[in-house]
Each structure stands twice: as structure tokens, then as C-alpha cells.
N, C-alpha and C positions, 0 to 999 in steps of 0.2 A: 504494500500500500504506500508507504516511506516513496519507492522509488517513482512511483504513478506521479505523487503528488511530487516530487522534483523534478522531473519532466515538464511539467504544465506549469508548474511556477518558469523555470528555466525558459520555456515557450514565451510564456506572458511577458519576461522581462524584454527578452531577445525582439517580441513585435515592440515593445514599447522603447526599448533603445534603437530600433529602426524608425520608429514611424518619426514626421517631421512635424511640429504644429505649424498652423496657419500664417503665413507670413502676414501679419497684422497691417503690414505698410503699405501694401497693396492692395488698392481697390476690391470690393465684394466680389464686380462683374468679373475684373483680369482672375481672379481665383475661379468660380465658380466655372468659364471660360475654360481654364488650365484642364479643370478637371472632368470638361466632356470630350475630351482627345480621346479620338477613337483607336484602342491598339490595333495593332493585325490579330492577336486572339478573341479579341472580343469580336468581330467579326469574321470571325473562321467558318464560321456556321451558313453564313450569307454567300450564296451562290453569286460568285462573278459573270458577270460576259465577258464571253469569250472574245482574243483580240489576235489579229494575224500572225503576229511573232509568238504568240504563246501556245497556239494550240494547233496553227495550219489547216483549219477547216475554217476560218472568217473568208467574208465573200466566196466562198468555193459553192459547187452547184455538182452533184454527183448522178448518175442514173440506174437505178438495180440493174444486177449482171444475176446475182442469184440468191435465192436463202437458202444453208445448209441445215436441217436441223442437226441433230445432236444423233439422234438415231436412224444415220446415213440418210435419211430422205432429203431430197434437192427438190425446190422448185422455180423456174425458172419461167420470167414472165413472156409475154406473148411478143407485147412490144414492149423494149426497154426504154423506149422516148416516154412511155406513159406513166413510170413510177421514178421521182425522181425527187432528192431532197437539196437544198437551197440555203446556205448555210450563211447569214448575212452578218455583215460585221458590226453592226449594230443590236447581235441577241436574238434578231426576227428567225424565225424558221417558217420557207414555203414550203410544202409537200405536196406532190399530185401522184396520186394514186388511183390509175387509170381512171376514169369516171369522175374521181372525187377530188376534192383538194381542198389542202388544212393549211392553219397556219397556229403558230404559236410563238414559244422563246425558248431558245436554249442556250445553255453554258457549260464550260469544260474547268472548274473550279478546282481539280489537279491535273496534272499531266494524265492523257488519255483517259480521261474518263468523260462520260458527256451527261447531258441531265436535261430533258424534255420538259417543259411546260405540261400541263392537260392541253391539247388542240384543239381547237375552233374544226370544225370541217363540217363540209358537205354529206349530204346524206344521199345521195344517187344510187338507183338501184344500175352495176353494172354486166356487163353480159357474165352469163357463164365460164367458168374455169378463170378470173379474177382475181387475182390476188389483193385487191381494194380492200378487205376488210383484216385481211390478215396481217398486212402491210402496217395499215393507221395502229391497227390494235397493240402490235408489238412495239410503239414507241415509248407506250408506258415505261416498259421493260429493258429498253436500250442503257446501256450501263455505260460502255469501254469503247474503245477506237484504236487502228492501228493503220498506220499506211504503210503498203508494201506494192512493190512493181506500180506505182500509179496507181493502187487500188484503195481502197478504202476497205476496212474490215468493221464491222457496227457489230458487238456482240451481244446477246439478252442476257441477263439474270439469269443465276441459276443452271446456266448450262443450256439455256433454251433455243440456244441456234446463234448462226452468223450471216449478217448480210455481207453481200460483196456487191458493189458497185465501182463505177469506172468515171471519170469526168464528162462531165456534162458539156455541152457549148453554150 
């Protein structure tokens, strides 16, 4: 019990020989000011936009080539001009997936990893064999990013699959 409470005394003294009082001399505002300086930890939580030197998908505009799922199934769209993600430097995400087309924000807040908005999108019903709703639906899920050979790799959660698309014009 002795050593608990030598600890916590020891603690107590150690904040109180750190902490500074109030510099009295200086106005209420310039203090109160001082002390809404924003750290980098206190914001760590806060998703960034993403910016072209930091993450290499700003302004980029890519077009599905395939999704692998996890348990070897591939599918691969009809037309690849019709599903296609839009990567703005400004946070904006456009998506058209065949028929449909979304838009939202996303951010890459570490290295490779990405983070979707919920999407605004259209509701169209598109023809048969479509990957439109498979598409929109998995952006919930989109986690990670890798570029390789000029590809673009977009992975899901959980092991859910990989997109592979290619640049867009």
C-alpha cells in the first residue's frame, strides 16, 4: 500500500513541478488564444484530403479493368469506359457505374489507405449482367490502394476482393 501511495504522490508532485501557471502579464485573449492551438494528435482522428504529393490519386480518373474476389472469382465489366472513379484534388469523388453515377469525398489520411464518404448516387435500373450495384456497394468497404505497372489496386475489408483499374482519359 506504502509503495501505491509513493507513486501517486511522486506522480502528483512530478505534474505539479511540470505544469506552468498562467503568465498573469499577458492578456486573457493572447492566453486563452495560446491555448486553442491545434496539435497534430488532437487531430489525428480527423480525416485529411487527400493532396497530389501525398497520396498520387488527386486529380487522377481510373476505369475498372477487373474485380478479383478472394475466392478466385473474377469479374470483369462489359464496357470498361462505363465504371470509372475520379479522384479530385479537392476530396470530390465522381463515380459512374454503368447506368449510375455517385459522387461523394474521399481521403487517404495514411499512406495507402483510402476512406469513402456514404455516396450521393443515382438509382437506374441497369441492363442485365451489370456490375452497377456491386460496384457503388463495395465502396463502403474500400480500405487500401497500391499502384503497380500503371495500375491501380483498390482493396475491400476483410479480404473481400481487389479492384484493378487502369487510367482513364
Amino acid at each position: 500500500m506504502q509503495s501505491k501511495l509513493t507513486v501517486l504522490l511522486s506522480l502528483a508532485l512530478l505534474s505539479g513541478a511540470c505544469a506552468k501557471p498562467a503568465d498573469r502579464s499577458a492578456p486573457a485573449d493572447t492566453v486563452a488564444a495560446a491555448q486553442r492551438i491545434d496539435t497534430p494528435k488532437a487531430r489525428a482522428d480527423t480525416p485529411t484530403v487527400a493532396t497530389p504529393t501525398a497520396t498520387g490519386l488527386a486529380g487522377t480518373k481510373w476505369k475498372l479493368v477487373k474485380f478479383m474476389g478472394m475466392n478466385d472469382s473474377t469479374k470483369v465489366p462489359k464496357d470498361l469506359e462505363k465504371y470509372t472513379i475520379a479522384f479530385g484534388a479537392d476530396g470530390k469523388v465522381a463515380v459512374q457505374a454503368d447506368c449510375n453515377r455517385a459522387s461523394g469525398t474521399w481521403s487517404s489520411p495514411e499512406p495507402s489507405t483510402l476512406k469513402f464518404s456514404q455516396l450521393a448516387t443515382t438509382m437506374a435500373m441497369c441492363p442485365p449482367g451489370s456490375l452497377s450495384n456491386k460496384f457503388l456497394g463495395d465502396f463502403q468497404y474500400m480500405r487500401s490502394w497500391i499502384q503497380r505497372n500503371g495500375h491501380l489496386y483498390i482493396s475491400l475489408m476483410a479480404d473481400g476482393g481487389i479492384y484493378e483499374l487502369e487510367p482513364a482519359p
